[in-house]
N, C-alpha and C positions, 0 to 999 in steps of 0.2 A: 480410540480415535486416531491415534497414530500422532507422527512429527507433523504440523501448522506452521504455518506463518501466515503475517496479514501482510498483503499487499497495497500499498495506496497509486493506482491506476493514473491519477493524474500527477504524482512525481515521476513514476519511470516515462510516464507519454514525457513530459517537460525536458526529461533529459536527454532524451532520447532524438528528441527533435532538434534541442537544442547542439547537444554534442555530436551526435550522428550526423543526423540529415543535413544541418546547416540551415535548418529555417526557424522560425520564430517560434520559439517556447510554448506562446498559447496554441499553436496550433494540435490539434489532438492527433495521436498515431496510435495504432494497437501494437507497432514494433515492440516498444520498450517493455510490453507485458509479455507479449510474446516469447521475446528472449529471458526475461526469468522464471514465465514459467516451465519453460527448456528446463533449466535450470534447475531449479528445485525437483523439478519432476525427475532429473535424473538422480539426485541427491535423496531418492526417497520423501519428499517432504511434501504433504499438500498444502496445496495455498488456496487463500481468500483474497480475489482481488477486490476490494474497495472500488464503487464507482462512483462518481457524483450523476444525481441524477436526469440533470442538466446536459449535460454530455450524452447520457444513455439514451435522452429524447433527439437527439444529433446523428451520433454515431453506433450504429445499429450491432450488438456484440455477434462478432464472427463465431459462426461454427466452432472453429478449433479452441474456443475460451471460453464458451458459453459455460461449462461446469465450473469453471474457477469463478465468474465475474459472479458479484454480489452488490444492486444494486443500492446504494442509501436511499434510506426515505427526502420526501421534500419537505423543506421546512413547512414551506409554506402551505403543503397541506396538513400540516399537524398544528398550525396558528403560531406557530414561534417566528418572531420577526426578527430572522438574522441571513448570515449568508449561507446557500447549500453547501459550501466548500466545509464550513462549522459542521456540519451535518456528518458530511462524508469523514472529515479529519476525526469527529469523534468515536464517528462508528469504529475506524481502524484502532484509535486506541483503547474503546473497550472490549471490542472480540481479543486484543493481544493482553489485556487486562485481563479477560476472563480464562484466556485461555492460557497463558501464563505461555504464549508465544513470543518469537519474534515478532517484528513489524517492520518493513521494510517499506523507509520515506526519504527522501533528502529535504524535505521540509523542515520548516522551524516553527516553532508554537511562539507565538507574538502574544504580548500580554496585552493588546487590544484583541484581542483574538476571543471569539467568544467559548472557548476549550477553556482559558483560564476564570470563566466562571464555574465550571466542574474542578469544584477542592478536591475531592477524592480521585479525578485523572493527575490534575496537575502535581498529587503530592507521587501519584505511582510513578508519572512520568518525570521529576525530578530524582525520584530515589531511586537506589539499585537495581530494582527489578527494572526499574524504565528504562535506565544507561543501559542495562548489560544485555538488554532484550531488545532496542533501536541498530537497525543497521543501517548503514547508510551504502550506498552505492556507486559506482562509475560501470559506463560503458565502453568496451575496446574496440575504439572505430576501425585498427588494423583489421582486424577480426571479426567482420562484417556485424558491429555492435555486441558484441560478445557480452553477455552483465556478468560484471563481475564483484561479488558482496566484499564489502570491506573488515564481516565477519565471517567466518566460516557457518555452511548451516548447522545447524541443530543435528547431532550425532540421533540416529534411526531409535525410536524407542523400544526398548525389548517388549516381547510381546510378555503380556499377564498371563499367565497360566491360570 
């Protein structure tokens, strides 16, 4: 499968808008993915960008992302009464659970948050693999929003022979 990482679409939109653009957080951008998946993609690494579903009924994914972007289910058509962000937040951290990837969020998991009803996320994402697999991010507005990870990615995986 190669080097992964998950991306959570509505951290880098948030930041991106917030620290680049200079407008309001909520407001959605495909900048912020945009620029990491530059990124990674030059790094060898592919990504899964996380969507909330909410958004994807909104903002219609561009051409140039369509392979990366990966829709979350809605809760509410699978009858669980919570919010889609739950939805989206959990999907990212169990593709980076299963996949024993990074996951790239500036998010924080709140213990009203419905993530910490999943014991087996919250114990992966307190423990080691969680830490050392969570990266966290800034954007270099010099640099026309340049992402820039606060981890290095993921060294190329040898190929299996």
């Amino acid at each position: 499968a190669g080097t992964m990482a998950v991306l959570s679409c509505w951290s880098l939109s948030s930041v991106f808008a917030g620290e680049v653009m200079g407008i309001d957080r909520r407001e959605f951008t495909w900048e912020g993915l945009r620029a990491a998946c530059k990124y990674y993609r030059t790094h060898g690494v592919r990504v899964i960008a996380v969507l909330n579903s909410k958004v994807a009924k909104e903002h219609e994914v561009p051409e140039d992302l369509i392979d990366e972007v990966l829709v979350a289910p809605s809760c509410e058509s699978h009858g669980v009464q919570c919010s889609d962000v739950f939805c989206t937040d959990l999907l990212v951290y169990r593709l980076a659970m299963t996949l024993g990837c990074q996951f790239i969020t500036n998010g924080i998991v709140k213990e009203d948050h419905g993530v910490s009803t999943q014991t087996d996320v919250m114990a992966w994402l307190s423990g080691q693999d969680g830490h050392s697999l969570r990266v966290e991010f800034l954007f270099k507005k010099k640099n026309d929003g340049e992402f820039f990870p606060l981890k290095p990615p993921p060294l190329k995986a040898a190929s299996a022979a």
